[in-house]
C-alpha positions in Angstrom: -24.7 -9.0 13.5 -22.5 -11.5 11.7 -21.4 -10.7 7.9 -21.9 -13.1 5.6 -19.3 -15.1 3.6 -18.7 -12.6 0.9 -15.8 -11.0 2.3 -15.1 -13.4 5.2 -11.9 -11.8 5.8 -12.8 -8.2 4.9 -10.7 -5.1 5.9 -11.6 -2.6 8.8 -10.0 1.3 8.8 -7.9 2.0 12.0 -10.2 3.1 15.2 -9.9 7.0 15.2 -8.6 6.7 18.7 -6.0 4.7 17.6 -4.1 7.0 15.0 -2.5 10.2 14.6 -1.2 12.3 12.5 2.0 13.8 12.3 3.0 14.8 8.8 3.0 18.3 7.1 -0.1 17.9 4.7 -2.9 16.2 6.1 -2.1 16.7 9.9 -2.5 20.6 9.5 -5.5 20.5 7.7 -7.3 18.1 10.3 -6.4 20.3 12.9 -7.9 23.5 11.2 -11.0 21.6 10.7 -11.1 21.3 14.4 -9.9 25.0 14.9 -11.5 26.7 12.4 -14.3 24.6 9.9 -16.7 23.3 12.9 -16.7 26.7 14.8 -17.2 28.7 11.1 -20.6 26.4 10.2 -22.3 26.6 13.9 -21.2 30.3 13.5 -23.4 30.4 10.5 -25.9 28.0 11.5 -27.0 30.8 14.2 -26.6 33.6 11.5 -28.7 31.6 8.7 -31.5 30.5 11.5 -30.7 26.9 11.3 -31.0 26.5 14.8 -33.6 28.7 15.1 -35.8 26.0 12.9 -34.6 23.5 15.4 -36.0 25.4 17.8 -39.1 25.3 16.4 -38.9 29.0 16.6 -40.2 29.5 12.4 -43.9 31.1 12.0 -45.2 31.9 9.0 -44.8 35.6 7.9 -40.9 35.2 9.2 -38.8 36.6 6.9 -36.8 33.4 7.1 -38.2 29.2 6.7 -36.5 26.7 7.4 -35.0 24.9 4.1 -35.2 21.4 3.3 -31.8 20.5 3.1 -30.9 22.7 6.8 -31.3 19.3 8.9 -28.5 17.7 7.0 -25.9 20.2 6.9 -26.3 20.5 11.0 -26.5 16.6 11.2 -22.9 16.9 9.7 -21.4 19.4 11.5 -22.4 16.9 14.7 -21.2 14.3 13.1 -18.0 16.2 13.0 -17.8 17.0 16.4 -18.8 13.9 17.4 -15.5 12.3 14.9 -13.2 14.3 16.2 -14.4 13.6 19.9 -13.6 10.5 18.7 -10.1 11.3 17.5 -8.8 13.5 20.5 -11.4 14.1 23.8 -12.2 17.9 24.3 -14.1 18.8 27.3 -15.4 22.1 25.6 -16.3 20.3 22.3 -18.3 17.6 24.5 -20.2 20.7 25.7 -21.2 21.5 22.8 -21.8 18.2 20.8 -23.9 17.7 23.6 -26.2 20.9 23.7 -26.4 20.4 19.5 -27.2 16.6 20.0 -29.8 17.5 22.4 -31.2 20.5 20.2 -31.4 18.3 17.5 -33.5 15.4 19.4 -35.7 18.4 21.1 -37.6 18.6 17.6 -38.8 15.3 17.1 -42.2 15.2 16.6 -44.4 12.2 19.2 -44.0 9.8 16.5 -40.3 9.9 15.5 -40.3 12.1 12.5 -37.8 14.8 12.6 -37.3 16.8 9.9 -37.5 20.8 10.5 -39.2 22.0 7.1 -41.8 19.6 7.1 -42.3 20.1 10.5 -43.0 23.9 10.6 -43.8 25.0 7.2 -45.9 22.2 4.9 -46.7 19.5 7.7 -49.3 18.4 5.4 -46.4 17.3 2.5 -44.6 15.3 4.6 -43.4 12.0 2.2 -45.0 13.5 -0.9 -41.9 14.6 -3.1 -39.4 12.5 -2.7 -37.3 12.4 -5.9 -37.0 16.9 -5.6 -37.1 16.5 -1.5 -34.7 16.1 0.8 -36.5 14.0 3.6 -35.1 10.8 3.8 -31.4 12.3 3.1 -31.8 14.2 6.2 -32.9 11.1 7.6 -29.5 9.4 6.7 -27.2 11.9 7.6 -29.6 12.4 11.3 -29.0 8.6 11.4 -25.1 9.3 10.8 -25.0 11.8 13.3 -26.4 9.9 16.2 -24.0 6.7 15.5 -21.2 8.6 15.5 -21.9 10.7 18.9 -22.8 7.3 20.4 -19.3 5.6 19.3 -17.7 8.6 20.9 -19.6 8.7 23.9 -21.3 6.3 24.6 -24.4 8.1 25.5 -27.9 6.5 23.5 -30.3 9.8 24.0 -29.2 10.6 20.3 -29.0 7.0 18.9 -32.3 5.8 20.5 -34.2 8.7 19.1 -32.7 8.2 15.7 -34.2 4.1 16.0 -37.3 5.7 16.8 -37.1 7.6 13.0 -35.7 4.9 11.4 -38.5 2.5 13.2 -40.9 5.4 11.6 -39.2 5.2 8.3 -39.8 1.5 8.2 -43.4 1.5 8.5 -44.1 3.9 6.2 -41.8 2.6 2.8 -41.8 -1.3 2.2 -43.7 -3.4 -0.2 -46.5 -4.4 3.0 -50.0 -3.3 2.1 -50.7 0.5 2.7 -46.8 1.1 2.6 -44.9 3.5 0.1 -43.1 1.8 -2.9 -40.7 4.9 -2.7 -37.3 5.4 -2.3 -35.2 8.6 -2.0 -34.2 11.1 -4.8 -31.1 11.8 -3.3 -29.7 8.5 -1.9 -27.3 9.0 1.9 -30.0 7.1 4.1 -29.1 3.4 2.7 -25.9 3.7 3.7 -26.9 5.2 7.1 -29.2 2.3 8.0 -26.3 0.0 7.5 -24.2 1.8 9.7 -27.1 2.1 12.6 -28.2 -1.7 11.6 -24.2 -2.9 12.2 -24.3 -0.5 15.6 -27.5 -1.6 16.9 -27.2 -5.0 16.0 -31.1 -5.0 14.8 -31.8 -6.2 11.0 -34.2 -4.4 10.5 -32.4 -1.6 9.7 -30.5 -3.7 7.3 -33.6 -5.1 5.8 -34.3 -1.2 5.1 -31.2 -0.5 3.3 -31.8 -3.6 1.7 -35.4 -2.3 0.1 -34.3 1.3 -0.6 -31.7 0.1 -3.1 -33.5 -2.9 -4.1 -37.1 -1.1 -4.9 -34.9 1.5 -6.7 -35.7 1.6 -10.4 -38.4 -1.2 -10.7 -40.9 -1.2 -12.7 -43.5 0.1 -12.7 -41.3 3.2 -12.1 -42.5 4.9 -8.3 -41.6 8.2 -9.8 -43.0 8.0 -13.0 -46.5 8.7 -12.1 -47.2 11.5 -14.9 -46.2 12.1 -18.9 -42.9 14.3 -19.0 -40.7 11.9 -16.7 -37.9 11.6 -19.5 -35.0 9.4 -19.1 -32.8 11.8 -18.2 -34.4 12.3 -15.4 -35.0 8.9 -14.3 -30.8 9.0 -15.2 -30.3 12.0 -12.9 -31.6 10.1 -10.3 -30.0 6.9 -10.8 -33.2 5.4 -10.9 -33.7 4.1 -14.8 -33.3 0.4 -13.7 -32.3 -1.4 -10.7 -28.9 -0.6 -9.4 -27.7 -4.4 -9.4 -28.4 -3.7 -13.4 -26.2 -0.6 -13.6 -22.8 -0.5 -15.1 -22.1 3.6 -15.7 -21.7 6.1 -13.3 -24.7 8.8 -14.2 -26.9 11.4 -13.1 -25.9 14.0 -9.9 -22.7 12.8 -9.2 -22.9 13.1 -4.8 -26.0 11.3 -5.2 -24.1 8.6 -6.9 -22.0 7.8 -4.8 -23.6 8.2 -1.9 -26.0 5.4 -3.4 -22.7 3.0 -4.1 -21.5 3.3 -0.6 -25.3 2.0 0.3 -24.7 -0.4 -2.6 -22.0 -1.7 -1.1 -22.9 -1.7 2.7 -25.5 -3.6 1.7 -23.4 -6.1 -0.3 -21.1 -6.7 2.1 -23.3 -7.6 5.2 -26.0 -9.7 2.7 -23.4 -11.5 0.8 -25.1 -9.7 -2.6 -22.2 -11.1 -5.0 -24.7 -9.0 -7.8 -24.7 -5.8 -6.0 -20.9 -5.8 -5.5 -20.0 -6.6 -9.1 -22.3 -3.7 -10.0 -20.4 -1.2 -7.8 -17.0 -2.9 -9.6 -18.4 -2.0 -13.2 -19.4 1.5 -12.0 -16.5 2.5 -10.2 -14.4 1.5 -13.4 -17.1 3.6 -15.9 -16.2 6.4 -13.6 -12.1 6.6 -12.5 -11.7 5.2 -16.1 -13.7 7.4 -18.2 -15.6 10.4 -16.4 -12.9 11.1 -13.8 -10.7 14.4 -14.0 -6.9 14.2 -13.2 -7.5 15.7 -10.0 -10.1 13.0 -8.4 -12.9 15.6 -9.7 -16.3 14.0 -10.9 -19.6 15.5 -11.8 -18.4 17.8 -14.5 -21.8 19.2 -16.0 -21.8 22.9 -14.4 -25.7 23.1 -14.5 -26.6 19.5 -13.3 -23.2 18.6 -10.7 -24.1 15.5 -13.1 -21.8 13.1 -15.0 -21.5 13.6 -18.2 -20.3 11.0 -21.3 -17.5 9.3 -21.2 -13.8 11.1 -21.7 -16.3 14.6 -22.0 -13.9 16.3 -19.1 -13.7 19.9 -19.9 -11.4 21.9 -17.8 -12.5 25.6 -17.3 -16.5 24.1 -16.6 -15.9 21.4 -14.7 -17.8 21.2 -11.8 -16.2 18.8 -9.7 -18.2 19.6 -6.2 -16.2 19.1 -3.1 -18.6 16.6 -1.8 -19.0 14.5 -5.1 -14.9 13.5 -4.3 -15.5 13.0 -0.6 -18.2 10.4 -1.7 -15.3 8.8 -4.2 -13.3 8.6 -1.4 -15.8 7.0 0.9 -17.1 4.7 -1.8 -13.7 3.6 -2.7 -13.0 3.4 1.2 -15.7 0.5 1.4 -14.4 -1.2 -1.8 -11.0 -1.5 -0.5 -12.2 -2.7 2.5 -14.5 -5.6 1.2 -12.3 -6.7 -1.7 -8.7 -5.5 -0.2 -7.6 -4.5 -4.1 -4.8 -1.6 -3.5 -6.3 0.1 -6.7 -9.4 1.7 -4.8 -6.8 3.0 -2.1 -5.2 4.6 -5.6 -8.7 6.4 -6.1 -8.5 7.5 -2.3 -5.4 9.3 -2.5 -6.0 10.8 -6.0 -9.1 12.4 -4.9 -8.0 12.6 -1.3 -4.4 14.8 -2.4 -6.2 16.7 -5.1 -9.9 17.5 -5.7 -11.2 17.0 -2.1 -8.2 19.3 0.0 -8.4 21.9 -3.1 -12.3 22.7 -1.7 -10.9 23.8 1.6 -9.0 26.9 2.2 -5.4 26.0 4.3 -7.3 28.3 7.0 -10.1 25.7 6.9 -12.6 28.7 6.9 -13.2 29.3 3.2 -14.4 27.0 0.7 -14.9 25.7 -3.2 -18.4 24.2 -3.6 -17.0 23.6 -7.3 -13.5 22.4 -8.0 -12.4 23.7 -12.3 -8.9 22.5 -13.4 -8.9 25.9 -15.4 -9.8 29.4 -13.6 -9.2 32.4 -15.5 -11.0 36.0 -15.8 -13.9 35.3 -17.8 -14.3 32.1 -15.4 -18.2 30.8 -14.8 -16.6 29.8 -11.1 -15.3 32.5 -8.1 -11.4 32.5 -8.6 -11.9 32.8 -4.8 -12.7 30.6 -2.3 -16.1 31.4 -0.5 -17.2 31.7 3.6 -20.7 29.9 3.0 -23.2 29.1 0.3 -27.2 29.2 -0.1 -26.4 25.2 -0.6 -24.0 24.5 2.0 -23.3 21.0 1.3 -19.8 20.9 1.0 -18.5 23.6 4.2 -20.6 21.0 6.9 -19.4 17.7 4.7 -15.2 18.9 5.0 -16.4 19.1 8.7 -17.2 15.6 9.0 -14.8 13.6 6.5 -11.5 15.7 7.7 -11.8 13.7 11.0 -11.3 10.2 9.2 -9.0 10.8 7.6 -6.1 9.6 9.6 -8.2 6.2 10.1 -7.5 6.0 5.9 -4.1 5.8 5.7 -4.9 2.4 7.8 -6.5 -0.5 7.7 -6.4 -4.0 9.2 -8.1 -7.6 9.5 -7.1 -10.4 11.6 -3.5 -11.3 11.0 -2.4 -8.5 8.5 -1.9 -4.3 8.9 -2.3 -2.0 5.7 -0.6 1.2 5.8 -2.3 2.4 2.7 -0.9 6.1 2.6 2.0 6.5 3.9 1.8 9.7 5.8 3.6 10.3 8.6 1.7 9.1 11.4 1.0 6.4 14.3 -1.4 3.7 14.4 -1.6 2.4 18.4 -1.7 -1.7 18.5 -3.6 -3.1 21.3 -0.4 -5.5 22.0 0.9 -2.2 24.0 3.9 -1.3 20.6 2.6 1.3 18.4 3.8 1.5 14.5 5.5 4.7 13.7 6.0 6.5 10.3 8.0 9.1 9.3 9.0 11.0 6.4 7.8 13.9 4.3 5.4 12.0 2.0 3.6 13.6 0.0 6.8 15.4 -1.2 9.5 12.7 -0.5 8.8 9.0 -1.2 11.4 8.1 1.4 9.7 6.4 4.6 10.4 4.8 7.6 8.2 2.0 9.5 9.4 1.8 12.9 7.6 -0.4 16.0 8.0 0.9 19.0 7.1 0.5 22.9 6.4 -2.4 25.2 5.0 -5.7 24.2 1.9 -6.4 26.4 -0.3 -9.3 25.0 -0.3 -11.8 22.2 -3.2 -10.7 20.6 -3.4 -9.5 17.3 -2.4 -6.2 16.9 -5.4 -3.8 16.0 -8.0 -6.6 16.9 -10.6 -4.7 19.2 -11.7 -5.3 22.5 -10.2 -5.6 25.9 -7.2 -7.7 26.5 -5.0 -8.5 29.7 -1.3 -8.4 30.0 0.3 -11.4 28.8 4.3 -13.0 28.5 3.8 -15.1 25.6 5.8 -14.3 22.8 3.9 -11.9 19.6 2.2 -13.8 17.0 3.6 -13.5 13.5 1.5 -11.3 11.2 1.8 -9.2 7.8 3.0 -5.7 7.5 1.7 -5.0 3.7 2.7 -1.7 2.2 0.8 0.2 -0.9 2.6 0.3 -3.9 0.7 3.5 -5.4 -0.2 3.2 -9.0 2.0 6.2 -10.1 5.2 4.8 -9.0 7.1 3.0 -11.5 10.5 2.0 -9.3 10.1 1.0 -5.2 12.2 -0.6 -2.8 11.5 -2.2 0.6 13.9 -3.3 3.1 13.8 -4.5 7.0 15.9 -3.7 9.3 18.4 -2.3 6.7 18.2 -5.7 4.5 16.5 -4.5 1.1 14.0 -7.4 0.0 12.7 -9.2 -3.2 8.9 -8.0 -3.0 6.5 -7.8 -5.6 3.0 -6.0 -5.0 0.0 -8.1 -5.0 -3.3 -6.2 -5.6 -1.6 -3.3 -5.0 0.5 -4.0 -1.8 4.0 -5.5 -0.5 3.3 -7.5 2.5 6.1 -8.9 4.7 5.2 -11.2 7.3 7.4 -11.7 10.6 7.0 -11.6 14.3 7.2 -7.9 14.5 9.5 -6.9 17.6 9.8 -3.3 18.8 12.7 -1.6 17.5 12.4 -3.4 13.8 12.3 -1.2 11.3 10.8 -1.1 7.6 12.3 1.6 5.0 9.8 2.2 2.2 11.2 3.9 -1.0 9.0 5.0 -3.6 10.6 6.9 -6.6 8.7 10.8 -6.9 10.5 11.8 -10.7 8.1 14.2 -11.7 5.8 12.7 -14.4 4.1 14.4 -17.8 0.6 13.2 -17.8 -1.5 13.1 -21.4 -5.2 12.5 -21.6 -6.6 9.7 -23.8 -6.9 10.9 -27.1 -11.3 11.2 -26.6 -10.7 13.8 -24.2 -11.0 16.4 -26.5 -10.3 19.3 -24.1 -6.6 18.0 -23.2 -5.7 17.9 -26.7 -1.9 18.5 -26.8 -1.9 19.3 -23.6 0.4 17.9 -20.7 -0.6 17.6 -17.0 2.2 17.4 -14.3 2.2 14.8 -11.2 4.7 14.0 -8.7 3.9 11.8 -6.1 0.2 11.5 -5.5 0.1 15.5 -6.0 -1.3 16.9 -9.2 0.3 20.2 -10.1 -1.2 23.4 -11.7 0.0 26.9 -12.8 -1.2 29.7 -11.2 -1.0 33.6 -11.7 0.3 34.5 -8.3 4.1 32.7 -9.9 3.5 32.8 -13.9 1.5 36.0 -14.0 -1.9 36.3 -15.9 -2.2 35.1 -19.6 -1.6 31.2 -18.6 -3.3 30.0 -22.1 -0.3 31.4 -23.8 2.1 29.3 -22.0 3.4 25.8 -23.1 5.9 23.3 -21.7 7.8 21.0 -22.9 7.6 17.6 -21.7 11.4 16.5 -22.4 13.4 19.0 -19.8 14.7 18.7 -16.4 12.2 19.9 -13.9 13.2 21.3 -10.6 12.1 21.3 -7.8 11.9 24.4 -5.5 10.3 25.8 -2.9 6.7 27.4 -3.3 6.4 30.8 -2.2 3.5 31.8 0.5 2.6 28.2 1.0 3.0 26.4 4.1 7.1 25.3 5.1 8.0 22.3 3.5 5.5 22.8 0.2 7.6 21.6 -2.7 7.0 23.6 -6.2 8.0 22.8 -9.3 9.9 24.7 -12.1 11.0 24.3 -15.6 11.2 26.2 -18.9 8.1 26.9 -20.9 7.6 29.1 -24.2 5.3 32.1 -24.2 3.7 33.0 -27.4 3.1 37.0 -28.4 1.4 38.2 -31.3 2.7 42.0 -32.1 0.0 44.5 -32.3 -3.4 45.0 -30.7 -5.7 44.2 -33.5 -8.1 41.2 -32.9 -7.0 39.5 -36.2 -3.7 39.9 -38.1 -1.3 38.0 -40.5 1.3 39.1 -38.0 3.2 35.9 -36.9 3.7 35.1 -33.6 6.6 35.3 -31.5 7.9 33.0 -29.3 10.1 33.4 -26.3 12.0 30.9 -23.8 10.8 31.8 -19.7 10.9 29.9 -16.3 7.3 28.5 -15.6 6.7 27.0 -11.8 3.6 24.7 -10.7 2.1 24.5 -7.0 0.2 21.4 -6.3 -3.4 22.2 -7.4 -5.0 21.6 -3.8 -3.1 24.7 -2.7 -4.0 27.2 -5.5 -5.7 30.3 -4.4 -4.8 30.4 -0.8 -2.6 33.6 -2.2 -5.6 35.5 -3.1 -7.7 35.1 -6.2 -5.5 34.0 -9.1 -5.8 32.6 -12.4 -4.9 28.6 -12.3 -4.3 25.9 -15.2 -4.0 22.0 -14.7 -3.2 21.4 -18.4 -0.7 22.9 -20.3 -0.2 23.0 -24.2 3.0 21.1 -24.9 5.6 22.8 -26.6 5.9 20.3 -29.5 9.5 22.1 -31.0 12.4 23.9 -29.4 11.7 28.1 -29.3 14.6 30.0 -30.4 16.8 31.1 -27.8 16.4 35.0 -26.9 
């Protein structure tokens, strides 16, 4: 299936094969989703009966049913497995991909459908809710599964049954006579037909995206078939007008931007020039005005909904894990299609910050909700969880953990993009591999090196099979992210220190790349005092610290309970210092900050308050509460005049 000329020269993320990780942040927590995160959610998927219902084991009087939403979170668990299958062969983890995949297919009813509730418990509702039910978002992430286990092993029992769904799926919803003018409440399936249409090579399945996102808010309304629908509701579901019309990000924040990933898949294999500038004006409206510091969106606590622009409080934000995975996979595809370094910016925010702070460092415990302010009285656990009722997020860190490597990468023909600098390797199919080092996130200084033997003349990264060759290497482009945050960088190769100034985002050098050349990337880390725009009403003299991509809070475990009376002042010289009972290498920092007392214990006094001079140190937020349940602060009140010296 060709694309068509709207990004003619698009991007493509690294194959998972071809890159691993070796630096101190990202590497251990991909690992520990292999180690720890898959084995904890089929652990639970045998105690909670979710494979019970695959089984087809559920009759009625059982003190257990199967839920609507169960076929989704063991879709993703497989698509896990299948990912990191992908990444690094297991023979055990084959064994049991396979025995899930096959589970999985075993409850497919004669005429494709597959979904476990509506199977066992109300077969005769079956397509008859679906802005409240989660059918055809089961169906997507189904869909996902079975690409994802065929790209690792190239087996089709999975995939073929999937087609037969989808096939299913297609003659039910369309605009034919005697077809549903529906479209799902919780969008994940548009994007999942793009990804089986691209795999499969049939249109169809395109065509089906296509409609879903198309049909989506037209009028007459599909789900407006009673009084009482309000607009929010219609909001909620991102289904008040057509999607090409939108421009804000609204309603249930995963669903969002689950429908902006089909949004763009869509665009960018149609050529849909509307649909694309739509998912530009909404991705703005949301990292520009309903985005926390941390990558966090979805603030309303009783709707995981966006809420108005610049409202972003800190101690009810909601900020579900899975609502920043889908920023970072939305963002993924605009990079890709547009290759602007600014949605790789959104990436690493969300990536460094409000997606790794969902996962214990174990990789077994879990945020469902992500606050930038935790304290006793907190509406949110100030400790991490083993499973939820809803268990969205566990099963979703099990599948997006194993791409990550394949995002510090990408490539088209005649240019690599290392887009976060990590330390890592990305393989080239010209037989030299590109090697970087260096202890990024906590040190901006990193080295590019090519190594091995020079084997073909084809592009490096281009897929498909090539034979050995003595022509000389091609020249192509090496471009390097400039992140957003850094103010002062420096690039040099082979120890002579060039001219370069970023283009969309991104230094690119262009040579014939020769193993043993070398590329030394400098990006200046001073720590930096971060104030929200002046609407955001709850960061109101209030300072934020970043270094690097990481976003720093203050938490109990070093500063002791009482945070709220601390503030810092932005003028000092921070340190930086090692953080206690984090991983080796975890850099903390300190500084000076004044504590404010009040003498006496009555609830209201003239008494004045005193003020006194202390050492204050910040962890970078994604590791808080992996000490044991603690208090935590992003934003600080800034200490506006010198305290008196003690």
């Amino acid at each position: 299936m060709k694309r068509t000329p709207l990004a003619p020269f698009r991007f493509s993320v690294a194959p998972a094969s071809a890159v691993s990780l070796a630096d101190s942040v990202l590497a251990p927590r991909v690992e520990a989703n292999r180690a720890a995160t898959i084995p904890a959610c089929l652990k639970h998927f045998e105690k909670e009966h979710c494979i019970d219902a695959l089984k087809l084991k559920w009759r009625k009087g059982d003190k257990w049913f199967p839920h609507i939403f169960w076929d989704s979170d063991v879709a993703k668990v497989a698509e896990g497995m299948a990912r990191e299958l992908a990444r690094k062969p297991d023979p055990a983890l084959a064994k049991q991909l396979d025995r899930l995949a096959r589970l999985i297919v075993s409850a497919q009813q004669p005429d494709g459908y597959l979904n476990t509730h509506f199977t066992l418990v109300e077969p005769e509702k079956r397509w008859t809710n679906l802005h409240d039910w989660h059918e055809l978002y089961c169906a997507g992430h189904l869909i996902e599964a079975a690409v994802a286990h065929f790209e690792a092993t190239g087996e089709r029992f999975f995939l073929d049954a999937m087609r037969r769904y989808a096939d299913l799926i297609a003659k039910t919803f369309g605009r034919k006579p005697g077809q549903k003018r529906g479209y799902p409440g919780h969008e994940e399936i548009e994007l999942a037909l793009c990804r089986l249409a691209w795999t499969t090579d049939e249109t169809k399945y395109l065509d089906l995206a296509a409609y879903f996102v198309d049909e989506r808010g037209r009028k007459p309304n599909y789900y407006v078939k009673k009084e009482g629908w309000e607009e929010w509701r219609l909001r909620y579901l991102q289904a008040h007008e057509r999607p090409r019309d939108q421009r804000e990000a609204v309603g249930h924040a995963v669903r969002w931007t689950y429908l902006c990933c089909g949004m763009a898949d869509v665009a960018d294999r149609t050529g849909d020039a509307g649909l694309l500038d739509a998912c530009r004006a909404m991705w703005e409206n949301c990292t520009q005005r309903r985005m926390l510091v941390t990558g966090g969106i979805g603030t309303d606590r009783g709707s995981e909904a966006f809420e108005r622009d610049f409202k972003l409080d800190n101690l009810t934000a909601y900020a579900e894990s899975c609502a920043a995975i889908g920023l970072a996979l939305f963002s993924r595809r605009m990079h890709e299609i547009t290759g602007e370094g600014r949605y790789v910016d959104a990436i690493e925010r969300a990536l460094y910050n409000g997606i790794l702070s969902g996962v214990s460092l174990s990789g077994d415990r879990f945020f469902y909700q992500n606050p930038l302010s935790s304290n006793a009285d907190s509406p949110y656990a100030r400790e991490r969880q083993a499973w939820f009722y809803c268990s969205c997020c566990p099963t979703n860190f099990a599948r997006f953990l194993p791409q990550v490597s394949q995002l510090c990468w990408a490539w088209r023909p005649g240019e690599v993009r290392l887009c976060i600098p990590a330390a890592s390797e990305f393989k080239l199919e010209s037989g030299m591999k590109i090697v970087v080092s260096g202890s990024y996130p906590y040190d901006g200084a990193i080295k590019i090196r090519f190594e091995g033997a020079f084997r073909t003349a084809r592009f490096p990264g281009m897929l498909g099979v090539t034979k050995p060759s003595k022509i000389p290497p091609r020249p192509f482009v090496l471009s390097l992210r400039i992140p957003d945050w850094c103010e002062t960088f420096a690039v040099a190769v082979n120890g002579k220190r060039l001219a370069a100034k970023p283009k969309d985002g991104f230094v690119s050098v262009e040579r014939a790349w020769k193993p043993g050349d070398e590329v030394a990337l400098d990006l200046a880390m001073p720590v930096r005092v971060l104030r929200a725009n002046d609407n955001v009403a709850a960061d109101a003299g209030c300072i934020a610290l970043q270094r690097g991509p990481l976003v720093y809070a203050l938490e109990s475990v070093d500063n002791g309970p009482a945070l709220h009376r601390l503030s810092i002042p932005a003028k000092q010289d921070f340190k930086l210092v090692p953080a206690k009972g984090l991983p080796k290498g975890t850099v903390a920092i300190a500084g000076t900050a004044f504590e404010t007392t009040r003498p006496g214990d009555a609830l209201y006094s003239t008494a004045a308050t005193r003020t006194r001079r202390r050492r204050f140190v910040a962890i970078p937020y994604a590791l808080w509460q992996n000490r044991g349940p603690a208090e935590m602060q992003v934003w600080t009140r800034e200490a506006q005049d010198p305290a008196p010296r003690p």
